[in-house]
VODREN-560863 format. One record per residue: y, z, x of N, C-alpha, C, O in turn. Coordinates in steps of 0.1 Angstrom, whole numbers, padded with zeros to 4 digits, always signed. Atoms other than C-alpha are relative to their C-alpha. Layout:
YZXYZXYZXYZX/...
This chain:
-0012+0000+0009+0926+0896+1163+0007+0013+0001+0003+0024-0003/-0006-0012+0000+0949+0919+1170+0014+0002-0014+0021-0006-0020/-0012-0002+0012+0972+0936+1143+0007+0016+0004+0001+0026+0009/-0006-0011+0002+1000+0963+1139+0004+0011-0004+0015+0012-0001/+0000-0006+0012+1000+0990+1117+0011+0011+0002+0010+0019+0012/-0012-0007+0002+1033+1009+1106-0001+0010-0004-0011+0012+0002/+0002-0012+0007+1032+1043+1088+0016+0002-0008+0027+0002-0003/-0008+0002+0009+1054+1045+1060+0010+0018+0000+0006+0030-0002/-0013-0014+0000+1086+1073+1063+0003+0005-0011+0013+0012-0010/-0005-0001+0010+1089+1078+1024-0016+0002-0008-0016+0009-0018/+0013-0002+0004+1049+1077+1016-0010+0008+0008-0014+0002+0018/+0007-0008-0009+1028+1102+1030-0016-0010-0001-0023-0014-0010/+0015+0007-0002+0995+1083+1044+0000-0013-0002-0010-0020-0004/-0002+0022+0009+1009+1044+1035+0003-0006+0014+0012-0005+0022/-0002+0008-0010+1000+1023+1059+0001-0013-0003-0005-0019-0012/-0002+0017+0004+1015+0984+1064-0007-0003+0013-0002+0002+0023/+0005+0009-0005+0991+0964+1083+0008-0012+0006+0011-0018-0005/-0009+0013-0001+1013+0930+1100-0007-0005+0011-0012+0001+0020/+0007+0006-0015+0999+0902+1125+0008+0001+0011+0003+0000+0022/-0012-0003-0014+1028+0907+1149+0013+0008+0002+0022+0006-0006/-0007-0013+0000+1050+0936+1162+0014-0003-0008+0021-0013-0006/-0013+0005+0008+1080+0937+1140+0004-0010-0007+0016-0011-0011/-0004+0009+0009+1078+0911+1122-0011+0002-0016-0022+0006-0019/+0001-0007+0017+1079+0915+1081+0004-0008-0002+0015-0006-0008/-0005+0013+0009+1087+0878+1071-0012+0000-0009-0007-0005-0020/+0005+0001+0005+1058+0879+1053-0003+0008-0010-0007+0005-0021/-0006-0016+0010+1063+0912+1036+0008-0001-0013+0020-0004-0012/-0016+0001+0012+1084+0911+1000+0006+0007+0003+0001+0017+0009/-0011-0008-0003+1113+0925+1005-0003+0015-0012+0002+0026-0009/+0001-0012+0010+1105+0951+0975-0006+0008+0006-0002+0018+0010/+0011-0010-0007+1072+0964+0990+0010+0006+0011+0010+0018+0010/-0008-0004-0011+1097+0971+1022+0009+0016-0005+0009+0028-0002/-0006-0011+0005+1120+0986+1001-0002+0013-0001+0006+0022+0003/+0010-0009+0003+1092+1009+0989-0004+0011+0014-0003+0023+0017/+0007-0006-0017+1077+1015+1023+0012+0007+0007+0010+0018+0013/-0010-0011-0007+1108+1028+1037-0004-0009+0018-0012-0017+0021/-0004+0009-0014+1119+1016+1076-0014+0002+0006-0018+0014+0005/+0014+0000-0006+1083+1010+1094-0002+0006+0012+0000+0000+0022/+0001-0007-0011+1076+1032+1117-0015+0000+0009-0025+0006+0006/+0013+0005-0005+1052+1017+1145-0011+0017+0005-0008+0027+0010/+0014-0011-0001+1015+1039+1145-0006-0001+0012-0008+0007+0021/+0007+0004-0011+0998+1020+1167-0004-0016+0001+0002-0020-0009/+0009+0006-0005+0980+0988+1177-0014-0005+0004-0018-0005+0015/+0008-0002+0001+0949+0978+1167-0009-0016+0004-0005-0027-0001/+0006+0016-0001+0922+0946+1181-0010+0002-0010-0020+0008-0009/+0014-0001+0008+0902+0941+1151-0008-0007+0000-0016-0008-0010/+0011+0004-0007+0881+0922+1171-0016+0007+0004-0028+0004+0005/+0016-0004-0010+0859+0946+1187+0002+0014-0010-0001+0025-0006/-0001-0017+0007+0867+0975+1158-0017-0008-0008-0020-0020-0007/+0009+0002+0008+0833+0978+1134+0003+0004-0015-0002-0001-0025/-0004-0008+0010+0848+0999+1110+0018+0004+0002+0025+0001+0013/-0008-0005-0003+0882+1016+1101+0002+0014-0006-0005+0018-0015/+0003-0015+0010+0889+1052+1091+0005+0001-0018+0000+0008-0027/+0000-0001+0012+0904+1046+1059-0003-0015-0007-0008-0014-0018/+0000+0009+0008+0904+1008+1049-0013-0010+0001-0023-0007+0008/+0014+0012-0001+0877+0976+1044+0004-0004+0012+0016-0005+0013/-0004+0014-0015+0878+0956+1080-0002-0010-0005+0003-0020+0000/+0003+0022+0005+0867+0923+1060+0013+0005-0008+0021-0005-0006/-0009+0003+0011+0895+0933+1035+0016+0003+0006+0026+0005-0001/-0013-0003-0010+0923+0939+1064+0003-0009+0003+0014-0014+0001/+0003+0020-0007+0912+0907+1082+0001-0009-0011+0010-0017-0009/-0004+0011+0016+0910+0887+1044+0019+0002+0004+0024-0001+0015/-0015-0009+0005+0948+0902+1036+0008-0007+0009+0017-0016+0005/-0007+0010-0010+0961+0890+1071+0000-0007+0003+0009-0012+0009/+0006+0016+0000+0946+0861+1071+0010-0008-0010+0019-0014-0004/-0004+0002+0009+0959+0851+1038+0015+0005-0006+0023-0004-0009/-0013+0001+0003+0991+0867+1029+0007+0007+0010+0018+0011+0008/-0007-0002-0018+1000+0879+1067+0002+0019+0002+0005+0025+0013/+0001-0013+0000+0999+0919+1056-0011+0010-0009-0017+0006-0019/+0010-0008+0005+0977+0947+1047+0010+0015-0007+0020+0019-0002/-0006-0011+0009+0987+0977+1022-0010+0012+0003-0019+0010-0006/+0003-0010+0001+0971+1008+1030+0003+0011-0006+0009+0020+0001/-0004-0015+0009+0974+1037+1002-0006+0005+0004-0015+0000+0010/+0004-0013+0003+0966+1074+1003-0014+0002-0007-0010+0008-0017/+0010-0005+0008+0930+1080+0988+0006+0011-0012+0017+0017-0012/-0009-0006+0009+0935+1097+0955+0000+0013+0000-0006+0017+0009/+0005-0013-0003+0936+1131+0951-0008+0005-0005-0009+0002-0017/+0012-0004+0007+0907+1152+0945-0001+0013-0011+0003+0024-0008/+0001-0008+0008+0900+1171+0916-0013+0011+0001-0025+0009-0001/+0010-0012-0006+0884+1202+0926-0006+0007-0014-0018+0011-0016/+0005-0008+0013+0881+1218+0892-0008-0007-0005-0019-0003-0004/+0011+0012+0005+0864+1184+0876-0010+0001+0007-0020+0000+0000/+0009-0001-0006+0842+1187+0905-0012+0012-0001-0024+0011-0001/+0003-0013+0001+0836+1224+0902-0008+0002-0014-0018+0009-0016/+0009-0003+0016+0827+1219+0862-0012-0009-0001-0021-0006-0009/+0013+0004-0001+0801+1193+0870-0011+0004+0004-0022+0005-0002/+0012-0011-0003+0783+1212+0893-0003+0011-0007-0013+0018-0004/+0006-0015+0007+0781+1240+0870-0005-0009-0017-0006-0003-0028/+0006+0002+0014+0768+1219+0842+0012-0005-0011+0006-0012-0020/-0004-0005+0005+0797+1220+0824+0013-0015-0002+0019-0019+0007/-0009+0011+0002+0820+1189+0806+0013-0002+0003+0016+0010+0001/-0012-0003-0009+0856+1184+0820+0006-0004-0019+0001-0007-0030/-0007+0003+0016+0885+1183+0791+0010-0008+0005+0018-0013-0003/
């Protein structure tokens, strides 16, 4: 199965997932909106992938299967301080 994935010009790290190059009929037009003009990443067979660096492979494959695109967000950002007060014992406020 191969699929497309776009990188978003307006979201740092937002990737759209689509089963075929350039086409966004299945896309809402809002999310589009959102995403800003799609700027092709790469080309991916997620056939013979086992893994991906940031998303589920069953939950890429579900997604396109089912409503023809995949949404890839940004992981959240990390709270270094929260982290910093746990290891020291110490309750966050």
């Amino acid at each position: 199965m191969l699929c497309v994935v776009y990188k978003s010009p307006k979201k740092a790290e937002t990737y759209l997932f689509v089963e075929r190059r350039d086409d966004f009929s299945r896309v809402p037009s809002s999310l589009l909106e959102t995403f800003g003009t799609p700027k092709l990443a790469m080309i991916v067979n997620l056939a013979t992938k086992t893994h991906l660096a940031q998303a589920d492979l069953g939950k890429v494959r579900l997604a396109l299967k089912s409503q023809g695109f995949y949404l890839q967000l940004p992981p959240p950002p990390e709270d270094l301080l929260k982290q910093h007060r746990k290891s020291q014992g110490k309750a966050s406020s």
